[in-house]
C-alpha positions in Angstrom: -12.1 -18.1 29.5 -14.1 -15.3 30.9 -18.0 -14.8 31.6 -19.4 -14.2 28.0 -21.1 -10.7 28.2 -24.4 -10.4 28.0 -24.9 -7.1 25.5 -22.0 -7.6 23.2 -21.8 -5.4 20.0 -19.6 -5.4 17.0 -19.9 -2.2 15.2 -19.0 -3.0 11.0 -17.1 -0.9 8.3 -19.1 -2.6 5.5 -16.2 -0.8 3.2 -13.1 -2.1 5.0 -10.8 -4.6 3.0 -12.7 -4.5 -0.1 -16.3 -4.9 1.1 -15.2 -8.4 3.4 -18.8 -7.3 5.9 -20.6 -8.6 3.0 -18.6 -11.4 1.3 -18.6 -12.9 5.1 -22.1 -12.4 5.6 -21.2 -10.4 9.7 -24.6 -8.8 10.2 -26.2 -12.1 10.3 -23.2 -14.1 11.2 -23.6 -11.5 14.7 -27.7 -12.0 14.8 -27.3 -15.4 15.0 -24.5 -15.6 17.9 -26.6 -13.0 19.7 -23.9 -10.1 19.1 -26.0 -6.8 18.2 -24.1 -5.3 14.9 -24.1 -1.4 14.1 -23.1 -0.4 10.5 -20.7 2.2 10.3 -22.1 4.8 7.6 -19.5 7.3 6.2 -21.3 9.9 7.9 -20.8 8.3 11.4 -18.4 9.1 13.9 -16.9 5.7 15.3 -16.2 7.0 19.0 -20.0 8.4 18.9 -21.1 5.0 18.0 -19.1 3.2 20.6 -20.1 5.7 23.0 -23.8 5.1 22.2 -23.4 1.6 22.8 -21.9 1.7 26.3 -24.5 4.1 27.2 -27.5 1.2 25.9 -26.0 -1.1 28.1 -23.2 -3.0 26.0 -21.2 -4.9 28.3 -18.5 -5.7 25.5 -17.3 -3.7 22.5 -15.9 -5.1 18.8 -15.0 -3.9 15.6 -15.2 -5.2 12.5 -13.1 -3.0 10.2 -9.0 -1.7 9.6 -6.6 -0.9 12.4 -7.3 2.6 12.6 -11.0 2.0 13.0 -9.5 -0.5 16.0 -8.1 2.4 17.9 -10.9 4.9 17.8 -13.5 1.7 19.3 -10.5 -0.1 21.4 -10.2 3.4 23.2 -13.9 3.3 24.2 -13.8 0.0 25.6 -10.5 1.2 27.0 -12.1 4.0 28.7 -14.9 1.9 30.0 -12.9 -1.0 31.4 -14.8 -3.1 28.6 -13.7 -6.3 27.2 -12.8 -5.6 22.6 -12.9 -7.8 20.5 -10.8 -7.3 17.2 -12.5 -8.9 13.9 -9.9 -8.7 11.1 -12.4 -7.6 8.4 -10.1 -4.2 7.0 -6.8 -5.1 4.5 -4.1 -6.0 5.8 -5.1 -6.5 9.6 -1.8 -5.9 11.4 -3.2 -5.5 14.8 -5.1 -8.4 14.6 -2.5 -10.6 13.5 -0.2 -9.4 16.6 -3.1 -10.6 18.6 -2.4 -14.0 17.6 -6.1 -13.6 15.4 -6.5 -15.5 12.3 -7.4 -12.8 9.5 -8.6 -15.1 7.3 -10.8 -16.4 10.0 -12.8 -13.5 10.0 -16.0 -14.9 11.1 -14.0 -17.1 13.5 -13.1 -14.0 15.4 -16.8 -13.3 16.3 -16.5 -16.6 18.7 -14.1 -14.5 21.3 -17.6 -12.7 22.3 -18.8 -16.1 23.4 -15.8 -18.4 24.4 -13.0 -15.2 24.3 -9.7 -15.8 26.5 -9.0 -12.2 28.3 -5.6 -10.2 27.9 -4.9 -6.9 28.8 -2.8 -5.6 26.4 -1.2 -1.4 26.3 -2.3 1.4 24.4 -0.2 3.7 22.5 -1.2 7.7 22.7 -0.3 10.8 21.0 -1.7 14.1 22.1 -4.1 11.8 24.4 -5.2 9.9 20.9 -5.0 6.0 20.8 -3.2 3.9 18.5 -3.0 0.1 18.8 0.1 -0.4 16.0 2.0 2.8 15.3 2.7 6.6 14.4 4.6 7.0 11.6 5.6 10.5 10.3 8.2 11.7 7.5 8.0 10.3 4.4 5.3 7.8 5.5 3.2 10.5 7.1 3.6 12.7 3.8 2.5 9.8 1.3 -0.3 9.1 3.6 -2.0 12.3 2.9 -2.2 11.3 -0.6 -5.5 10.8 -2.0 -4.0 8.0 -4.7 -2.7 6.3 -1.4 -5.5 4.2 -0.4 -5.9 2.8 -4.3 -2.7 2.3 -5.3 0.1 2.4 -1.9 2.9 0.5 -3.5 2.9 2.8 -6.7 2.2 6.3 -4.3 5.2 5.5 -2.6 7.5 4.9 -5.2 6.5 8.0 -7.7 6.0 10.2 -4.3 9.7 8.9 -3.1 12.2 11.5 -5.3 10.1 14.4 -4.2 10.4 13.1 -0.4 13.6 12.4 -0.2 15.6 12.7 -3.2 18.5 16.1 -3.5 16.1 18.9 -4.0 13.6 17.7 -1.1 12.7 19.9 1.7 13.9 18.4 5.2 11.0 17.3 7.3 10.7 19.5 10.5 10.8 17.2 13.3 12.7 17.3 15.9 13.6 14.5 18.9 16.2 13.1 21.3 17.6 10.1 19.8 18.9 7.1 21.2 21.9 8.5 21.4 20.7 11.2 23.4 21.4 14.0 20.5 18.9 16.1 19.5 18.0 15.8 15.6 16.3 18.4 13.7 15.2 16.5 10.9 14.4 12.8 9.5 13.3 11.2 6.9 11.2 9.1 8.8 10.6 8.8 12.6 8.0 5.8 14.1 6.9 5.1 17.0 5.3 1.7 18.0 2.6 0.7 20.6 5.8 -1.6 21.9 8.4 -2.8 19.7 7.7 -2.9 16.4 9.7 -5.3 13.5 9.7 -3.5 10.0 7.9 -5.9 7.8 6.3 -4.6 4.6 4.1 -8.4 4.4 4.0 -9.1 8.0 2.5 -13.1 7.9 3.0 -13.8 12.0 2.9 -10.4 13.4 5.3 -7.4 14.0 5.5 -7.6 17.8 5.7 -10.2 20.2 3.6 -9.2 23.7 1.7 -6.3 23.5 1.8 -5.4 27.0 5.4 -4.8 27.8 5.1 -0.9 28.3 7.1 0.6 26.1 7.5 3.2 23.1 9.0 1.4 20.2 11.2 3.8 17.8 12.4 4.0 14.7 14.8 6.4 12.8 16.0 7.3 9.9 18.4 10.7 9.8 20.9 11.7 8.0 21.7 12.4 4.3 20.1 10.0 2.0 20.0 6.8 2.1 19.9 7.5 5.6 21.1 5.8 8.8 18.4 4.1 10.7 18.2 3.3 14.8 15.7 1.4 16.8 15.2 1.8 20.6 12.4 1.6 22.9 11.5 4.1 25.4 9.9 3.5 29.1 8.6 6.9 29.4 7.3 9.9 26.8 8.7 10.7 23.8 8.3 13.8 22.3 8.5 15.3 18.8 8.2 19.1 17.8 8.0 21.1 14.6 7.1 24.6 13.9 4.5 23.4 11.6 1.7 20.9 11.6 2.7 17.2 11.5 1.6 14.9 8.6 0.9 11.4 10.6 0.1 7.7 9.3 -2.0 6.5 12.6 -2.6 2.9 12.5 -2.3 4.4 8.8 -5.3 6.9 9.3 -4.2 10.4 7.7 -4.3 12.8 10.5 -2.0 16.3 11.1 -1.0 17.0 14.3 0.1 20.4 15.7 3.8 19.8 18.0 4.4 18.7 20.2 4.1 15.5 20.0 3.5 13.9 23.0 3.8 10.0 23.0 3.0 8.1 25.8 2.5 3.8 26.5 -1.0 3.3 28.3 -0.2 0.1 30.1 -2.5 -2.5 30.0 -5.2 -0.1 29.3 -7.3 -2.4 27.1 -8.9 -6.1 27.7 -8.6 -7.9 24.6 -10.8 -11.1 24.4 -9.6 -13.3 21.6 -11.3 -16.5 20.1 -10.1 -19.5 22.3 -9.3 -21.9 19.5 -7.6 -19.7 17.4 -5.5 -17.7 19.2 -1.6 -17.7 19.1 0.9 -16.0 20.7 2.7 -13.7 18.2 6.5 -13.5 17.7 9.2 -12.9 19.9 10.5 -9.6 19.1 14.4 -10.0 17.3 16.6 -8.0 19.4 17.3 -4.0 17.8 19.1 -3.8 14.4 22.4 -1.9 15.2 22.4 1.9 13.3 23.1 1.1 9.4 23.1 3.2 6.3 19.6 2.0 4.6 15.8 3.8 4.8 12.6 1.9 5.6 9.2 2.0 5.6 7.1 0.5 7.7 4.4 -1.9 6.8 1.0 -0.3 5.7 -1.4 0.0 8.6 -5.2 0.2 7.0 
């Protein structure tokens, strides 16, 4: 157990995972544990909240809210050498649950500001950008640009799939070393992973074991349809290019990227305090899938 802090502050999506900020009650559930909450407004920037905060004195950083609202605050306490705390308030809570958190606990996960065990966990970058899960691009970077995706993500997917990759679709411009050390100039989808990363659509104990190992995860799929996927993990940078902008998924935030993309493992870049009496380790990572003729998606990242 560490010190608790003495300014701790949770800033809250109150829109995350179907409005769970209110059915859970956080702002006063913070007040009365003596956590300061800030309400993200859709006209807020989250890295100028967090930044606000450090600069008022907060000694420990939270967010309450989807993975990709994780990153952008997990990066400022990053940056500050801050304890995080992750509450799993957002849909499907991916990051949180590779943490070993509880997502149905949500307010549970406000006790790690108080009673919080300490582990310094790695970062994921691209083009200097965190990520705590992954970077998906290819067909799941394209249906994440949809507007329909956030309603309805099963149903995008499948009537966005014949367009994506079915006989008469265009071949996505991206182009890497594999693990094979060929360079590919297409795929239909390429991941990479804040550490290896276990395709699971309905992850229910996590899709990584330790999160501090260093490492790129990677996943492929190349080739003619259905496609023939790999899985490695890289010590070092990986790199992507394309002559045009790059449609991303990260932590299933829409983003476009111009090439190249520069991926990188932050090591141990971020203290992570979770809840004492809740905490469990996540899995134990299965060992790489040899190359097979199938496609996959990864799991939805909200």
């Amino acid at each position: 157990m560490t010190s608790r802090p003495a300014k701790s502050v949770l800033i809250v999506n109150p829109r995350s995972g179907g409005g769970k900020a209110a059915r859970f009650d956080l702002v006063v559930q913070c007040r009365a544990r003596g956590i300061d909450p800030i309400l993200f407004e859709p006209s807020d920037d989250l890295t100028t909240l967090a930044t606000a905060a450090v600069r008022a004195g907060a000694d420990a950083l939270g967010m309450a809210g989807g993975d990709g609202s994780q990153a952008a605050v997990a990066a400022i306490a990053a940056e500050h050498d801050l304890p995080y705390v992750c509450v799993p308030a957002g849909t499907r809570n991916h990051f949180a649950i590779d943490l070993g958190i509880d997502r149905n606990d949500v307010v549970g996960a406000l006790d790690a500001f108080s009673d919080g065990h300490e582990r310094r966990i790695d970062l994921g970058r691209v083009n200097g950008r965190a990520f705590v899960n992954n970077v998906a691009m290819g067909v799941y970077g394209a249906v994440v640009q949809s507007p329909a995706y956030r309603e309805h993500k099963v149903r995008t997917v499948i009537d966005m799939m014949p367009e994506l990759i079915g006989p008469a679709a265009e071949p996505f411009d991206l182009r890497f070393i594999g693990q094979d050390g060929r360079v590919h100039d297409t795929a239909a989808l390429v991941l990479v992973a804040n550490n290896r990363y276990v395709i699971d659509p309905r992850p229910q104990h996590g899709t990584r074991g330790d999160l501090d190992g260093g490492v790129l995860g990677i996943i492929a799929v190349t080739g003619p349809p259905p496609g023939r996927l790999s899985e490695w993990t890289i010590g070092t940078t990986f790199r992507v290019d394309s002559a045009t902008a790059v449609a991303l998924g990260i932590d299933g935030e829409s983003v476009a990227m111009r090439a190249p993309l520069v991926f990188e493992s932050d090591p141990r870049a971020l203290r992570v305090l979770v809840p004492a009496r809740r905490s469990r380790r996540g899995p134990t990572p299965r060992p790489p899938r040899p190359a097979m003729g199938r496609s996959a998606l990864p799991g939805d990242q909200p």
